[in-house]
C-alpha positions as CSV (number, residue, x, y, z in Angstrom):
1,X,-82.1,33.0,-12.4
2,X,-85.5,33.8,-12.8
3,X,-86.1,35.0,-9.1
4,X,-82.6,36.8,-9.5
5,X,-83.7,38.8,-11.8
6,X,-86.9,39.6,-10.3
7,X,-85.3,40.7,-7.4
8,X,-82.9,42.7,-9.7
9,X,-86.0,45.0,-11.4
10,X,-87.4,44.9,-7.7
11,X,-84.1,46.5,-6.2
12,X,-83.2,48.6,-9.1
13,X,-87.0,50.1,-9.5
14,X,-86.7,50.9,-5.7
15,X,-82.9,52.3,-5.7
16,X,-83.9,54.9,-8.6
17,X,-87.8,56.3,-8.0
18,X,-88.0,55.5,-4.1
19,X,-84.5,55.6,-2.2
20,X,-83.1,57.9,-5.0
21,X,-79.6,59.8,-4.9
22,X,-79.5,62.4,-2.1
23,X,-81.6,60.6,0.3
24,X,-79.2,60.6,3.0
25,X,-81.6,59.6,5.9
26,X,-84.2,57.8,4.2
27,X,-84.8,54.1,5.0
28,X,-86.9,51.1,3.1
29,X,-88.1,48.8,5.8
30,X,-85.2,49.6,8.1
31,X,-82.5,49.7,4.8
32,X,-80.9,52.8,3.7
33,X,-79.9,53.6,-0.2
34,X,-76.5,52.1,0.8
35,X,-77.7,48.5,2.0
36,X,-80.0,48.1,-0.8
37,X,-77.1,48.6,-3.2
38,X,-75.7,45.8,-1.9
39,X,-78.4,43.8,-1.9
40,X,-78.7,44.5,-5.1
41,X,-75.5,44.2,-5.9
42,X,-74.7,40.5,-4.9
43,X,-78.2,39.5,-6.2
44,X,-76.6,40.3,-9.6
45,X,-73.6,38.4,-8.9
46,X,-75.4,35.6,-8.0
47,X,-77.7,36.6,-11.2
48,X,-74.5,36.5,-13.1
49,X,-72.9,33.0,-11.7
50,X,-76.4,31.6,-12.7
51,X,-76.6,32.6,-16.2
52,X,-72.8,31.4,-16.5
53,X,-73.5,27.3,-14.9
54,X,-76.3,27.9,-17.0
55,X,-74.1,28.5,-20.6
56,X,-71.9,25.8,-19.1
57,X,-74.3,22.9,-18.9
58,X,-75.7,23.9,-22.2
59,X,-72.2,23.6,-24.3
60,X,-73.2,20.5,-26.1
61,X,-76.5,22.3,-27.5
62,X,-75.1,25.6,-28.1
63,X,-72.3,23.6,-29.9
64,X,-75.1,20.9,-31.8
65,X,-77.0,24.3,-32.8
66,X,-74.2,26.3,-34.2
67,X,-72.0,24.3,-36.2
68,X,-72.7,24.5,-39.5
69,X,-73.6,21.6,-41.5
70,X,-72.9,20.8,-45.5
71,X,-73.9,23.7,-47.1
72,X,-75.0,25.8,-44.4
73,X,-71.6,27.6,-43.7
74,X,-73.6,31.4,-44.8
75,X,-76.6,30.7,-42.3
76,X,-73.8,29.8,-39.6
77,X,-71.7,33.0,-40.6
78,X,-74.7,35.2,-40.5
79,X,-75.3,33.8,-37.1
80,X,-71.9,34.4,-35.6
81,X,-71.9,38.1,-37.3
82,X,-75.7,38.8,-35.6
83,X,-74.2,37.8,-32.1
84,X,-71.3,39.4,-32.5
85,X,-73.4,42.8,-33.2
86,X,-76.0,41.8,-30.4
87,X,-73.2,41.5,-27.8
88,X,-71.5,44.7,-29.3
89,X,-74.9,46.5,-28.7
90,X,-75.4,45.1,-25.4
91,X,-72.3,45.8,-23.8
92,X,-72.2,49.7,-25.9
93,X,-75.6,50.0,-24.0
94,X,-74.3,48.5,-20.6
95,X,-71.4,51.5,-20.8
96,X,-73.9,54.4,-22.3
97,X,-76.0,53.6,-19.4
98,X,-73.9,53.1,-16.2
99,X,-73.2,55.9,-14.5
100,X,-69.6,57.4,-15.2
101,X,-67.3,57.2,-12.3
102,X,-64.5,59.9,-11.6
């Protein structure tokens, strides 16, 4: 995951300041704008399917760290509620910055 998303910043740095759109001819080491989009995008697929095996494997932690034991049902709920919000953010954030597609 951790090469993954190296490769991701390397790919998405290049993409935007140095194969940027409306460089129709331009090539990075013999890749136009188009290939490296693809690189980049099945490096975040595989990115993706890493962090998911990853979540997978850990169930019994995430499960041992979240439940809430006697008397610590507000902690628990103000940990649910702060995810919640984080993911909410993240994903708001995801949209805001994507670029929109007609």
């Amino acid at each position: 995951s951790f090469v993954c998303f190296g490769l991701l910043t390397i790919t998405g740095f290049l993409l935007h300041w140095r194969l940027p759109h409306g460089s129709h001819d331009a090539t990075l080491i013999g890749y136009s704008r188009h290939q490296w989009s693809e690189f980049h995008f099945w490096i975040a697929i595989v990115f993706i399917s890493g962090i998911i095996v990853h979540l997978v494997l850990h169930i019994p932690w995430i499960h041992a760290t979240m439940s809430p034991s006697k008397g610590d049902k507000q902690r628990y709920n103000l940990l649910i509620f702060s995810f919640t919000v984080y993911t909410i953010l993240l994903v708001s954030f995801g949209l805001i910055m994507s670029p929109i597609v007609n």
